[in-house]
N, C-alpha and C positions, 0 to 999 in steps of 0.2 A: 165901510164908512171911512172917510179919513183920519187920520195918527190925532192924539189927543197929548197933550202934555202926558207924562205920566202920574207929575205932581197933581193934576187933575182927576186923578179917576176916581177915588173916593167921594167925591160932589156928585162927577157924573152917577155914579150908582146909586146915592143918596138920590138923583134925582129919577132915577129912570128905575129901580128896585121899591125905593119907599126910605125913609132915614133908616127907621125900626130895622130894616133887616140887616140880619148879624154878617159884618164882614168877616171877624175873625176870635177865634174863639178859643180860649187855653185855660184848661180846667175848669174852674166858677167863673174864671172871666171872660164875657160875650162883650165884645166893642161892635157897637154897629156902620154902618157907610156913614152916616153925620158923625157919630162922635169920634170916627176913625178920621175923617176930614177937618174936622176941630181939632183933635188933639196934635195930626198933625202938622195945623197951621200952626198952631201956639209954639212948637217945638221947634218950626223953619224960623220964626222970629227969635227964637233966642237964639240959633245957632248963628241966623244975619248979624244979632248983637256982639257972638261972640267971633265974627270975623269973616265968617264962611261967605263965599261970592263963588257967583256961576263958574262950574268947570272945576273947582276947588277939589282934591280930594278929603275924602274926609271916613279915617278910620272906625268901623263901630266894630266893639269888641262885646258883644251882650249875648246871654239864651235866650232860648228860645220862649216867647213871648209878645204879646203884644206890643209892648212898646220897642221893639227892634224892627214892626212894621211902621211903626209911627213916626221913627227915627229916620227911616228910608223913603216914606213919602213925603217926608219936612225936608229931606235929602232934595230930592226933584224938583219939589217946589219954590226950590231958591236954584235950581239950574247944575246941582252939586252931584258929585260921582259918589255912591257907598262903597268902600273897599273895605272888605266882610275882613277878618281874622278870628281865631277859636279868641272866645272869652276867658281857655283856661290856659292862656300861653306864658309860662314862666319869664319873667323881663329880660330875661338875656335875650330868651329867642326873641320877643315884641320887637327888643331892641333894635336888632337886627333887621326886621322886617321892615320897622319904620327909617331907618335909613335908605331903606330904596322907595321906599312910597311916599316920602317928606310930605305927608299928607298934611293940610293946614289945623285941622282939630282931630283928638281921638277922644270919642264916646266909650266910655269902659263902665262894667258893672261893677270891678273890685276897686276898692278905694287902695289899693296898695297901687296897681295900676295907674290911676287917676292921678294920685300923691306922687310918684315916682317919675311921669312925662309930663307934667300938669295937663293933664285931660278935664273931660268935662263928667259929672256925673249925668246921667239922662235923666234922674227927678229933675233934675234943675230945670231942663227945657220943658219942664212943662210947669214951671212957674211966669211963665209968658202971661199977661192978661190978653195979650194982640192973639184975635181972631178973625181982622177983617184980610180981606183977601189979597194977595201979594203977586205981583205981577207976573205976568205968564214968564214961564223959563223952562228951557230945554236944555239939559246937560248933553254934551256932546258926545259923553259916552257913561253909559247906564249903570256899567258896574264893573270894580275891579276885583276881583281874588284873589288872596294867596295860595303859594306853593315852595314846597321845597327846603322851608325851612331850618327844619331837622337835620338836613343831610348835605348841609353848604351854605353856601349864600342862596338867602331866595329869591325868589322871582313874582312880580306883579304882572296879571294877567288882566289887561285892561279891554273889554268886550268895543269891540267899534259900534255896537246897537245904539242910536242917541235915543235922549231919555221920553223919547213920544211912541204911541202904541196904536193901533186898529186893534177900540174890542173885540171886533168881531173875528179879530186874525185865528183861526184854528192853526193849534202846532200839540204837537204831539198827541193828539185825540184827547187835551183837557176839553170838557164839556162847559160849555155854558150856563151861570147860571144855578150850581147846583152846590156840590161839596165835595171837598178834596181831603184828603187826611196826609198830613205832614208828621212822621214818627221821627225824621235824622236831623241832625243840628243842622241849623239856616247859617252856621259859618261856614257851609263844605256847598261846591257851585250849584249840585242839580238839587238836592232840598230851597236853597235863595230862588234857582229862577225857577223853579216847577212852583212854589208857594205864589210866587209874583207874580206869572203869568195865569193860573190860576185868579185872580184877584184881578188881576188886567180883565178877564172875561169874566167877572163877576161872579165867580163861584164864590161859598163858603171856606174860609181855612179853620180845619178844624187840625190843631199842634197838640203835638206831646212833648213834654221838658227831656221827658227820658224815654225810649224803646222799652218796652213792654210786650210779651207777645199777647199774653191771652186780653189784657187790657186794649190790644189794638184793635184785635177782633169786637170785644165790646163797643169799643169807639164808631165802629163800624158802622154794628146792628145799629146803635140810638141815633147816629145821625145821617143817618139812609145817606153813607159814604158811597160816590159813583168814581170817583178816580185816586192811586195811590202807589207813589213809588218804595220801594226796598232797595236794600241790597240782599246778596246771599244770604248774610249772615241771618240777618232781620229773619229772613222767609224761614231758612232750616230752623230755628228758633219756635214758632210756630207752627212748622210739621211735625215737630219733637212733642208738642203736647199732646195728650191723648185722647184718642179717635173721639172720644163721648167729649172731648172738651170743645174741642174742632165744630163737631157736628150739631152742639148747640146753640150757636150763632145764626143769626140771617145774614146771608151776605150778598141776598140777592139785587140789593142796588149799588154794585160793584160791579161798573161796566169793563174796567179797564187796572190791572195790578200790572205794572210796571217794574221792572229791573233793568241797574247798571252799575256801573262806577265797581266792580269788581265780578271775578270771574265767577262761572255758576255752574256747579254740578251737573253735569245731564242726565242723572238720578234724581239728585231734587228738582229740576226742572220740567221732569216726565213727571214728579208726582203733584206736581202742583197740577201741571195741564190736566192729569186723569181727576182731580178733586173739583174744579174751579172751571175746566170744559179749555179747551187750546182758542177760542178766541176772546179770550179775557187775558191771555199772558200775553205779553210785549215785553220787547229789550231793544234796549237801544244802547248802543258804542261810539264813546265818541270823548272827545277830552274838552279843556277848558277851553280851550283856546281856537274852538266853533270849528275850524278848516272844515269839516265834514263829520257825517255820522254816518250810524247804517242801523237800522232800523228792521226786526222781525217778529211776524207773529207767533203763535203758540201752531196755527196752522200750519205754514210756512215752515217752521222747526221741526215739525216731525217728519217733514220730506226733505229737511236738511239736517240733520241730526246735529247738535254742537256747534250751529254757525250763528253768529250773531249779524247776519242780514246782508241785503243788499247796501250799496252808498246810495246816498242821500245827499240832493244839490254839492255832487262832492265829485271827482277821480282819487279812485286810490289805485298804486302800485306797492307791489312789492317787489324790493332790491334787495342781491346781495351785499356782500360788505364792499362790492366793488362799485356799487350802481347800478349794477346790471338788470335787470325785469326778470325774472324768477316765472319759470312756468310755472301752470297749477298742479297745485297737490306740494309744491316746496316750499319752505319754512322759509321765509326774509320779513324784512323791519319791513313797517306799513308806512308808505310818506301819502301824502294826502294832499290832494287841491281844491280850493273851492271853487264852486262852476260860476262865482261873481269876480274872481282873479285872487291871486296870490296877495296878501296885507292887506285884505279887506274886510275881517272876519275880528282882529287883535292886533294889538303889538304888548310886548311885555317891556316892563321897567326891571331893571335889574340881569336881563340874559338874554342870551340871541338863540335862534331859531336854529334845529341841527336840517339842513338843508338838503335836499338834491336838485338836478337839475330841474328846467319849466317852471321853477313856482310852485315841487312840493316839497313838504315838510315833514316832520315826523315826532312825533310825541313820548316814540319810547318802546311803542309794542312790537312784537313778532305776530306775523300769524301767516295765513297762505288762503288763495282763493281757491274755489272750484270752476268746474266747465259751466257753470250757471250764474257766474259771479259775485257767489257766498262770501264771504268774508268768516274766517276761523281763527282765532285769537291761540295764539302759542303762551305768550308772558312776556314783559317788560325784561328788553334787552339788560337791564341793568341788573334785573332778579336770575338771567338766565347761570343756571348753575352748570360750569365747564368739566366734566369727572370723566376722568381716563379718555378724553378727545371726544365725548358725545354730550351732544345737548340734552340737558334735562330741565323742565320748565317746572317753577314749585303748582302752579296750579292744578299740575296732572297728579303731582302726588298728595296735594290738601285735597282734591276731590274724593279720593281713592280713600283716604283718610277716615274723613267726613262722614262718607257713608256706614260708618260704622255707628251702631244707635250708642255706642257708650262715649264719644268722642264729640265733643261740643263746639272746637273750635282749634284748626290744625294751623299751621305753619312752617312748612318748608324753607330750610336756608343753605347753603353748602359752608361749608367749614373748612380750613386745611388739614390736606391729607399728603401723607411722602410721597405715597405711589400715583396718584391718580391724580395729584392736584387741587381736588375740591371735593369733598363726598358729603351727601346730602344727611342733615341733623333736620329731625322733626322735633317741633315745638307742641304739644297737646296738653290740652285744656279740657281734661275729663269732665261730659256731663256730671252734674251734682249726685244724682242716681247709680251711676257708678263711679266714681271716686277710690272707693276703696278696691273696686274688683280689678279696673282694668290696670291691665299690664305692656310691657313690651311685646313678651311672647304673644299672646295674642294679636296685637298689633302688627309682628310681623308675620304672625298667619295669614291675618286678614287679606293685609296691601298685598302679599307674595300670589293671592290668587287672582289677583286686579292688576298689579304693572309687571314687568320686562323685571328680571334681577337687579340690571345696572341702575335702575330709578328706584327703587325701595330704596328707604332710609338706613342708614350705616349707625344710626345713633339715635337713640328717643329721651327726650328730655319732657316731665312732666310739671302741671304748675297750674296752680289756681288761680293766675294775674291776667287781667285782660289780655289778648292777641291782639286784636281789632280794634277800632275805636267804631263810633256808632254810625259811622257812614261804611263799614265794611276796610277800609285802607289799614295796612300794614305798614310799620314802619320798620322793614328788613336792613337796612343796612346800619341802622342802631341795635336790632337786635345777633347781628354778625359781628359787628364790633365789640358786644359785650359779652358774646360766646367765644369770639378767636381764641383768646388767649386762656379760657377759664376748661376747654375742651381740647387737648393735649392728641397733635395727630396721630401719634402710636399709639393713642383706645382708641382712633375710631378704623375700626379694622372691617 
């Protein structure tokens, strides 16, 4: 069918579903397609009042929740851009972000927030009594995100998609019609657009405030879940509980479990396909900033061991530091083009694109193709860790880690060293189960019979504080900064 407003779909569903049925749903609270369409008319009126006009950006800093859906359809409905931020970002950082976004309103849940940039509370928008209907409007572009905050200035990643939709557009095998489970915060890109687009084609969203594993699996069972993405983190979390916990669950209307946004074991990824069957797993690789993805199945993976897919509407190469095309099987940064042209996909506010020739780009990662045009992720040129002239990438050693059943969550960094230049410090976050047993030495038994000499870690540091945050992302070069100087390079021998 043809593109619908987006600010429209909520009616549309109300009228083609029934009002009654539940668009979206976050613990006891169920909002259905009408009162998801009410409430986000009421909310576009106050924000018109409070200035907002088409095209306008407009920052929402809120959890996860119904009303951060209602926020983003009152967004549309007046023609306006959402540019998502974490709701728990200290005002220095917001600070900062909002000097490159001069976004016209910011929507915040913390009244320190609110008080501090005068922002808007989001009870407030929905003290609107106006429910009658507001003139069609298309934002020109759907949605912006951040990035990078933490580690410089940031950058605004503003999507080119304008804010109209074909329901019936299939992307990424979300199904029509049914139910999605959303576990990671709706401020990080593929939980916003996997939930929206979901919702574009009338599924259910059923959210959780916070990751949960065995609560997810429940989530699951009760609301006969058909589609759902993770990250690593999320899924190992979940293979960890035990077998009788696992195996009490229905999960048989779970057509499709989804991974991205961080690298993934090929341990845990062979043991999800032997539990759950290879074509129910999918992963997709790709960044904010659309240029191309690559897309594979659980099928597909097992005759490509460790590659995260073929490209997608996309050309990717890989150069070396020269430019050069890298044949296969060699390790270079990935630049990426999209098959509808070069700046057709984004443009960012705040930073420029690291380029190579033709119209591609590059986002940051290493990896290398095969003679069948796999695509193999090595790590983020920026994480690459340089020790005595050889590459070592942290995901091969978090893998290696990982598998170990006493170890919950690893992190690789390099450190300065005299001799070598950079030698690699593990960060581990002992499962709660073993806490008190596990050690180094075991640790370096484990990894010693899993990588090369020169990749094991030279230094283990232990710690009960989150690594990750709940979208899988590390933030390595904050935690290199605050190990440099606390980790003294004649210990780590």
């Amino acid at each position: 069918m043809d593109p619908i407003p987006m600010g429209a779909i909520p009616a549309f569903y109300a009228g083609r579903l029934g009002p009654d049925r539940v668009a979206v749903k976050h613990g006891d609270e169920a909002v259905s397609w009408a009162e998801l369409d009410r409430r986000s008319t009421r909310r576009a009126w106050a924000l018109k009042a409070a200035g907002v006009v088409k095209d306008d950006l407009v920052t929402i800093a809120l959890p996860n929740g119904a009303a951060f859906y209602e926020i983003t359809f009152g967004l549309w409905k007046l023609g306006a851009t959402p540019h998502v931020v974490s709701w728990r970002l200290p005002p220095l950082e917001l600070t900062a972000i909002l000097e490159v976004a001069r976004p016209r309103l910011l929507v915040a849940s913390d009244p320190q927030l609110v008080a501090a940039f005068g922002g808007l509370d989001p009870a407030l928008t929905l003290q609107s009594a106006r429910e009658d209907v507001l003139p069609e409007a298309v934002a020109s572009y759907w949605k912006a995100m951040s990035s990078g905050g933490s580690t410089g200035r940031p950058k605004i990643i503003v999507d080119h998609l304008p804010g109209c939709i074909d329901p019936d557009l299939p992307v990424i095998r979300i199904p029509q019609e049914k139910c999605l489970l959303n576990p990671g915060p709706l401020y990080h890109n593929a939980p916003f657009s996997q939930t929206h687009r979901a919702l574009f084609r009338g599924n259910t969203v059923v959210g959780m405030a916070k990751f949960e594993p065995e609560e997810t699996l429940r989530l699951i069972e009760q609301n006969r879940v058909a589609w759902i993405n993770m990250v690593p983190t999320m899924m190992l979390r979940i293979w960890r509980l035990p077998e009788a916990v696992r195996a009490s669950y229905d999960l048989s209307s779970l057509e499709s479990v989804w991974h991205m946004a961080a690298p993934m074991p090929a341990w845990l990824k062979e043991a999800w396909i032997d539990w759950l069957g290879p074509e129910r797993i999918w992963e997709l690789y790709g960044g904010t900033e659309g240029q191309g993805a690559t897309v594979i199945s659980g099928t597909e993976w097992l005759e490509h061991r460790g590659s995260v897919g073929k490209p997608v509407n996309s050309e990717m190469r890989i150069l070396d530091e020269n430019g050069q095309t890298l044949p296969n099987g060699e390790i270079g940064e990935i630049f990426i083009r999209p098959l509808a042209g070069p700046g057709t996909t984004y443009h960012y506010l705040g930073a420029e694109a690291r380029k190579a020739g033709e119209g591609f780009e590059s986002i940051g990662d290493f990896g290398w193709m095969d003679a069948d045009g796999y695509l193999y992720l090595a790590d983020r040129r920026t994480d690459l860790i340089l020790s005595g002239g050889a590459n070592i990438y942290p995901a091969e050693v978090e893998a290696a880690l990982m598998e170990h059943p006493g170890v919950e969550v690893a992190v690789a960094i390099g450190l300065p060293h005299e001799d070598l230049g950079s030698a690699v410090h593990a960060i581990v976050k002992p499962h709660s189960d073993h806490a008190a047993t596990l050690d180094e030495a075991t640790l370096r038994a484990f990894v010693g019979e899993r990588l090369s000499r020169y990749k094991t870690p030279r230094s283990y540091e232990f710690t009960d504080q989150p690594l990750r945050d709940d979208s899988g992302k590390v933030r390595r070069t904050q935690l290199r900064d605050e190990r440099a100087t606390l980790v003294h390079p004649a210990k780590v021998s």
